[in-house]
N, C-alpha and C positions, 0 to 999 in steps of 0.2 A: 298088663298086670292083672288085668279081671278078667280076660281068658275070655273076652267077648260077653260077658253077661250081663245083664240089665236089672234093673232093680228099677219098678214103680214104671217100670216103663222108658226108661230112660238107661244109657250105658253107666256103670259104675263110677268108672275112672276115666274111660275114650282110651282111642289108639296110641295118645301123645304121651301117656306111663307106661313105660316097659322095665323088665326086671333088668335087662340091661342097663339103662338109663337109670333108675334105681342105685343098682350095686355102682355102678361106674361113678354116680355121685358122692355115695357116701363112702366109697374105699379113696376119691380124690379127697376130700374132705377132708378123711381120717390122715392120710399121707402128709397133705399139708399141715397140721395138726402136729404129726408127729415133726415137721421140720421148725413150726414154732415152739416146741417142746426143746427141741433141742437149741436153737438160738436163746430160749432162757435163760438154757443152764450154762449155755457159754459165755452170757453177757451179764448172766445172776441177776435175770430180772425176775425176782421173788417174791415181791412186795404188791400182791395183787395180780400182777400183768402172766404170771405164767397159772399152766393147769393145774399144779399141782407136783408131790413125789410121785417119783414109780412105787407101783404100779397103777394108782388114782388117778394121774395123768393119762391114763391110755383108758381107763373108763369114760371119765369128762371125755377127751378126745372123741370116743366112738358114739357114745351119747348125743353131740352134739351133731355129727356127721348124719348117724343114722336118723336122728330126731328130726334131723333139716330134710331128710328124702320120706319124713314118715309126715312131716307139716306138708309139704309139696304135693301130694297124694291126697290129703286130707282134703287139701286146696280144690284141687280137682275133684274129688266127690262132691263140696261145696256147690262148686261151679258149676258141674252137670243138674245140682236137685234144684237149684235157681235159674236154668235156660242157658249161661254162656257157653256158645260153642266153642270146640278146640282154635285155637289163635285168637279167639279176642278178647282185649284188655277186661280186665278184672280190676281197677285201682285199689290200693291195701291188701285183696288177697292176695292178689300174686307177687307183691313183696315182702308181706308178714307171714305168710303163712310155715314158711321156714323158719323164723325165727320163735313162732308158735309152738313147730313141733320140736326144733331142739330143745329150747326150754323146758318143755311138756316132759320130755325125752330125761334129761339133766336133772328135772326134780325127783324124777322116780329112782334116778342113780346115788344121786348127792344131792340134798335141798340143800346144806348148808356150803356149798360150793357153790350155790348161784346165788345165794343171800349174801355171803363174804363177795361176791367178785361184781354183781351188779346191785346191790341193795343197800348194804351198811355204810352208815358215812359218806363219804364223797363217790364210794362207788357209782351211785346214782347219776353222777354226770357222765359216766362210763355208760350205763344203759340209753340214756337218751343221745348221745352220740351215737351210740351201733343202732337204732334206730332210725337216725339220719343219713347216714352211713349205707346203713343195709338195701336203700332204694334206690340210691345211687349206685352203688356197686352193681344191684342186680341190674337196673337198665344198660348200665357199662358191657356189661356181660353178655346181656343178650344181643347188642349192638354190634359186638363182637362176632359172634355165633354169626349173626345174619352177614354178614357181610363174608365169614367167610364159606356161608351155604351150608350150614348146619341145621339154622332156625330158617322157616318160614315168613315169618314177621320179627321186627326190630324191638317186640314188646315181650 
């Protein structure tokens, strides 16, 4: 994704972000998104738990996709201006840094979409869940990846 250029001396992003890898996250993302969209509205889970109407839903939806491939990137410029090299552990970045930028991503789309759905009321056990959530899933994931020769390391 930085097209091999360095900043301060140091590569941008590294080999490990490509535009592939990019699009290919955030268009899965958005698919799955759209498949939780629609189990909503087949189950009428209204009450918080879905995106939103058409067309709003498919905003949130791509906001939170792209925002999570636009946090991940971030992550990685992070990484490189602090010394970690490509594959190794980063603890908190490499599991927040997605949920940084979708967020990031989401307030600039909708803030009162991410204030109703993680902030007001009881919402808030909703956010510190998907932050409990969001580490494990990630490690799941990447455990996955390695095993079946995708990922380098299991981290």
């Amino acid at each position: 994704m930085d097209f091999r250029k360095s900043w301060r001396g140091k590569r941008i992003l590294g080999d490990g972000k490509t535009w592939r890898g990019f699009f290919g996250g955030a268009l899965t993302g958005f698919v799955f998104g759209l498949i939780q969209i629609a189990l909503s509205e087949q189950f009428d889970f209204t009450d918080g738990w879905s995106y939103g109407n058409w067309p709003r839903s498919l905003w949130i939806v791509g906001a939170l996709a792209f925002g999570s491939m636009i946090g991940d990137s971030a992550g990685s410029f992070v990484k490189r201006r602090v010394g970690v090299n490509r594959g190794e552990k980063a603890p908190f970045l490499d599991q927040y840094n997605f949920v940084v930028g979708a967020f990031a991503v989401v307030t600039l789309v909708n803030t009162h979409w991410l204030k109703f759905h993680y902030i007001d009321g009881n919402q808030i056990y909703g956010l510190l869940a998907f932050l409990i959530v969001v580490p494990l899933l990630h490690r799941g994931v990447n455990i996955i990846g390695y095993k079946m020769g995708k990922k380098d390391v299991p981290w």
